[in-house]
C-alpha positions in Angstrom: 2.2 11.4 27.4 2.2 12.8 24.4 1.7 10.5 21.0 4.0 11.2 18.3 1.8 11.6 15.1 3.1 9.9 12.2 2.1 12.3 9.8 1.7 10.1 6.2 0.0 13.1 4.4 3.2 15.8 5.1 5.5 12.7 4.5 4.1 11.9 1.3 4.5 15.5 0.1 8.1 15.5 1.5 8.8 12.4 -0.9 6.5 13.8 -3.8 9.6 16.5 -4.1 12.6 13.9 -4.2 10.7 11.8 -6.6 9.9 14.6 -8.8 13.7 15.5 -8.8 14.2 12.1 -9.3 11.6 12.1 -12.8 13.4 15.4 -13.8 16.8 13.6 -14.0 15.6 10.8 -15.8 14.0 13.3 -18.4 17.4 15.1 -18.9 18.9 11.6 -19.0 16.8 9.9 -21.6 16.1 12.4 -24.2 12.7 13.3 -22.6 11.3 9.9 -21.4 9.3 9.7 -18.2 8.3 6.3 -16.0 4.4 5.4 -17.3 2.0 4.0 -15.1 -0.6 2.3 -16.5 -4.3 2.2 -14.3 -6.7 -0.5 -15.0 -10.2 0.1 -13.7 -12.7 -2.2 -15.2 -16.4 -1.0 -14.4 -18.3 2.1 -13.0 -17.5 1.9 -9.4 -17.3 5.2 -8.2 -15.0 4.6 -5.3 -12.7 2.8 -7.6 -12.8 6.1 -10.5 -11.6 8.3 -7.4 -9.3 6.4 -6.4 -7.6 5.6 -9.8 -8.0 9.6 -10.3 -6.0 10.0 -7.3 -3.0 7.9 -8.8 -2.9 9.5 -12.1 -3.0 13.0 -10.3 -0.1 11.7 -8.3 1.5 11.3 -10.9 1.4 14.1 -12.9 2.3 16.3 -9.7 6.0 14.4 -10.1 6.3 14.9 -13.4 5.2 11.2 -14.5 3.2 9.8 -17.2 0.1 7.8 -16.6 -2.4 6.1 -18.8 -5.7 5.6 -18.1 -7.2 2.1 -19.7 -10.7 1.7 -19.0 -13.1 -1.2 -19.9 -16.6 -2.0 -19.4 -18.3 -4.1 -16.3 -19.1 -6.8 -18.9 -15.2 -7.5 -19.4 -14.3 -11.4 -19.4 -11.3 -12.9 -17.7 -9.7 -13.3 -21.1 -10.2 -9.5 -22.3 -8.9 -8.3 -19.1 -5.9 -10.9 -19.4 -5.1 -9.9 -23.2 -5.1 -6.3 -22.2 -2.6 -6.6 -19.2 -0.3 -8.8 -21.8 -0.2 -6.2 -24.4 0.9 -3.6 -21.1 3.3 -6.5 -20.2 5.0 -6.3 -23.8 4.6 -2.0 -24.2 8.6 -1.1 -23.2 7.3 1.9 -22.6 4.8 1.2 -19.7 7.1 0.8 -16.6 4.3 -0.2 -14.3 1.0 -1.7 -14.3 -2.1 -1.1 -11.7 -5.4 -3.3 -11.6 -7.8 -1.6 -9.6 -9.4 -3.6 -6.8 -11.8 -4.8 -6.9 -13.4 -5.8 -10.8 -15.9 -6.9 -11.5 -17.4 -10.2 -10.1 -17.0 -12.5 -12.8 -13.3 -11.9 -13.6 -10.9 -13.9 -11.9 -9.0 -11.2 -10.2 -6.3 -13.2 -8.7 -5.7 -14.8 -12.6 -5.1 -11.2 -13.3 -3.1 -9.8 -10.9 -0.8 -12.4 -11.0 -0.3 -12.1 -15.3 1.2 -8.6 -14.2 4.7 -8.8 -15.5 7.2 -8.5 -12.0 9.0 -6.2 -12.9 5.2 -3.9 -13.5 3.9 -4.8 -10.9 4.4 -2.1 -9.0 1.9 -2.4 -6.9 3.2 -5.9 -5.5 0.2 -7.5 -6.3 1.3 -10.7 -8.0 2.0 -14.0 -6.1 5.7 -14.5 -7.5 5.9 -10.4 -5.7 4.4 -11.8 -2.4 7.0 -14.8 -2.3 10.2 -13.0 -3.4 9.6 -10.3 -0.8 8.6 -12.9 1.7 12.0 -14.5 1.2 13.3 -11.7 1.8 14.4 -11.3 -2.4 13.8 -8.2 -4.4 10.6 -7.3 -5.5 7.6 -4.1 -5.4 6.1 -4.5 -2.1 2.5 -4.2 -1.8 1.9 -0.7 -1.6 -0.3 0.1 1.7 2.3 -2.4 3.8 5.5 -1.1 2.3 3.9 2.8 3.0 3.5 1.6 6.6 7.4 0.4 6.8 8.3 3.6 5.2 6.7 5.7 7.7 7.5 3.1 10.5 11.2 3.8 8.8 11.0 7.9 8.9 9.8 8.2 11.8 12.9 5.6 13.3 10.1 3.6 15.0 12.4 0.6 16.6 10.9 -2.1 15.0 13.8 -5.4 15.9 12.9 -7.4 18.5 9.2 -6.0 19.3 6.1 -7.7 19.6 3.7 -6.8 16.4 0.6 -7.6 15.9 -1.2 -7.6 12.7 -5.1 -8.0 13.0 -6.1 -8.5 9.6 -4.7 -11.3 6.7 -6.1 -10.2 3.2 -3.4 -11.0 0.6 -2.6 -7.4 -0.5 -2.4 -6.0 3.1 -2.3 -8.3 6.1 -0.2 -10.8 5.0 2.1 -9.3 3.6 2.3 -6.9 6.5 3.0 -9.6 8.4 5.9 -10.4 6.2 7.6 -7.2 5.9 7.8 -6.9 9.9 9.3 -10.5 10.6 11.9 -9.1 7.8 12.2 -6.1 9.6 12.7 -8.5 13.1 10.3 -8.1 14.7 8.1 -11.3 16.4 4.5 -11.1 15.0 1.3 -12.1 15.6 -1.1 -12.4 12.9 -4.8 -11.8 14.0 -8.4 -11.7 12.4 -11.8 -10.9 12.8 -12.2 -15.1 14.1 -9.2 -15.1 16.4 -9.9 -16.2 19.8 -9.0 -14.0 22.6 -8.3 -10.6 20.4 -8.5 -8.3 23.2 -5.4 -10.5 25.2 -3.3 -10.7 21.8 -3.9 -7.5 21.3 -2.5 -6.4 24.6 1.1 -7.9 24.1 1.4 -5.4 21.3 4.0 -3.4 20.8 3.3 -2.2 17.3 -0.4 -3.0 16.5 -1.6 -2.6 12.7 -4.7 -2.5 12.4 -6.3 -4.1 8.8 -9.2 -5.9 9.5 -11.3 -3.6 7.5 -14.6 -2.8 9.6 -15.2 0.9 11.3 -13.5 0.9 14.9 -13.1 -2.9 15.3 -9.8 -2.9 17.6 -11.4 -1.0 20.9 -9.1 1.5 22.5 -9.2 -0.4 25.9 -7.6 -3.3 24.1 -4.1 -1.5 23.8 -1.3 -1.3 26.0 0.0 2.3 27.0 3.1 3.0 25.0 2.4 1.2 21.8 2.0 1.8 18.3 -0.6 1.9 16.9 -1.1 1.9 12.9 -4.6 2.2 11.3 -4.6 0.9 7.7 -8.4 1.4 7.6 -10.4 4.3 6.2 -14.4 4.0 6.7 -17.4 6.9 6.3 -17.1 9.2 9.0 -13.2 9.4 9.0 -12.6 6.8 10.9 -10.3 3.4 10.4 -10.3 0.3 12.1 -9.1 1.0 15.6 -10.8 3.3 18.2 -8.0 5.9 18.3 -9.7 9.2 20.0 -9.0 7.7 23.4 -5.5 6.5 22.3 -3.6 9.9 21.3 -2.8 10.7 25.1 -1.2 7.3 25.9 0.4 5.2 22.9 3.6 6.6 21.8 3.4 7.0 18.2 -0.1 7.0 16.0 -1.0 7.3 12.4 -3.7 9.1 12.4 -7.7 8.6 10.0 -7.4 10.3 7.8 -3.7 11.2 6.6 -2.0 8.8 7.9 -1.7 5.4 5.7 -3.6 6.8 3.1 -1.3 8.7 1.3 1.4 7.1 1.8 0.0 4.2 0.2 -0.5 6.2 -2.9 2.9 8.0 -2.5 4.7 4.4 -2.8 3.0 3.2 -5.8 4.4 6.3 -7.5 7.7 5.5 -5.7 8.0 2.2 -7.1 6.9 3.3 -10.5 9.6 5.9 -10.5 12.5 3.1 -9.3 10.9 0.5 -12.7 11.4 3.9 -15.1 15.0 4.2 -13.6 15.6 0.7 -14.3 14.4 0.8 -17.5 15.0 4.0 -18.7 18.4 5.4 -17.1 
């Protein structure tokens, strides 16, 4: 059998082409405004500096604004908090990104959750979490909502199936978790303690994997005909799940890299495009 691949990278470049049509219009309607993303990275993490590169390149290649705030390692909890209220109160930031992770002495979770709703577009805050787990409207977190986006292109029949979620940190697995019991499906939520993974895993239907540790989910593990989504990226190009020996027997795989990856980039952009619509049109 042949797995179909769900192809996040070519996605995300299909989308980067509505949403820059999308930017375009709002220009011609608003005398020349565009959405502004504003990127947060406290510190000199290099894996964090690419990865806030990435967004701002994003979204210049749509035609959006982004502004780069930067602040030293030896930020406080209070600086950090005083700078996300004065992007909170700018009318013309439309959405606000904290980098993960800062800096250990800064309550991160403090921060995150002084985003402004309506900024956080990169459904961060705990007020975002609970609206969208009530099923109310608010920015989903961006690597889950990328996953239901491609789950959604690719008309992967997600109502009544068996997912299981092996992984339940509070920006990814959990709110995975969430999206797909709105989405009704029945879901199991796994971890790196759960008893009896392999079994659990078995039952699954759709299988994410987010635990966050190279290969962790073995390819034996997995049922023929499921599928399979791997949220994780680790040195050596590989995610969390052992997919080599998968591609000839699930039916549908994302696949490491180009899969999740870009499409969780391409939906903070998405959702910073819908707050400059809203505020701007």
């Amino acid at each position: 059998m042949a797995a179909l691949i769900l192809d996040g990278k070519t996605l995300a470049a299909s989308w980067e082409e509505q949403l820059a049509a999308r930017v375009t219009a709002l220009k011609n309607s608003s005398a020349g405004r565009t959405p502004i993303l504003a990127t947060i990275l406290v510190g000199d993490d290099p894996a964090s500096a690419t990865y806030v590169k990435m967004k701002g390149n994003a979204c210049r290649r749509v035609g959006m604004e982004s502004l780069a705030v930067e602040m030293p390692g030896s930020t406080t909890t209070e600086q950090l908090l005083s700078k996300i209220s004065e992007l909170n109160s700018n009318p013309d930031i439309h959405g606000i990104l904290l980098q993960h992770p800062v800096p250990e002495q800064i309550d991160e979770r403090a921060c995150f959750d002084a985003i402004a709703l309506h900024k956080d577009v990169d459904g961060v805050t705990c007020l975002g979490f609970g609206r969208m787990a009530m099923g109310e409207d608010a920015y989903g977190c961006a690597t889950p909502k990328g996953i239901m986006r491609i789950l959604e292109h690719y008309n992967i029949d997600i109502e009544g199936k068996h997912a299981v979620v092996v992984g339940r940190s509070a920006i990814l697995g959990k709110p995975m978790a969430m999206m797909l019991l709105e989405a009704n499906a029945t879901v199991t939520i796994c971890h790196s303690r759960t008893q009896n993974l392999p079994e659990l895993i078995k039952q699954a239907d759709i299988l994410v994997g987010a635990v966050g540790k190279p290969e962790f989910i073995k390819a034996e593990w997995i049922k023929d005909g499921a599928v399979v989504v791997d949220a994780g990226y680790h040195p050596g190009g590989v995610g969390d799940i052992e997919l080599v020996p998968l591609v000839d027997r699930v039916s549908a795989y994302t696949p490491v890299p180009g899969g999740v990856g870009p499409m969780t980039i391409n939906t903070l952009i998405f959702q910073s495009v819908d707050s400059g619509e809203k505020a701007l049109a």
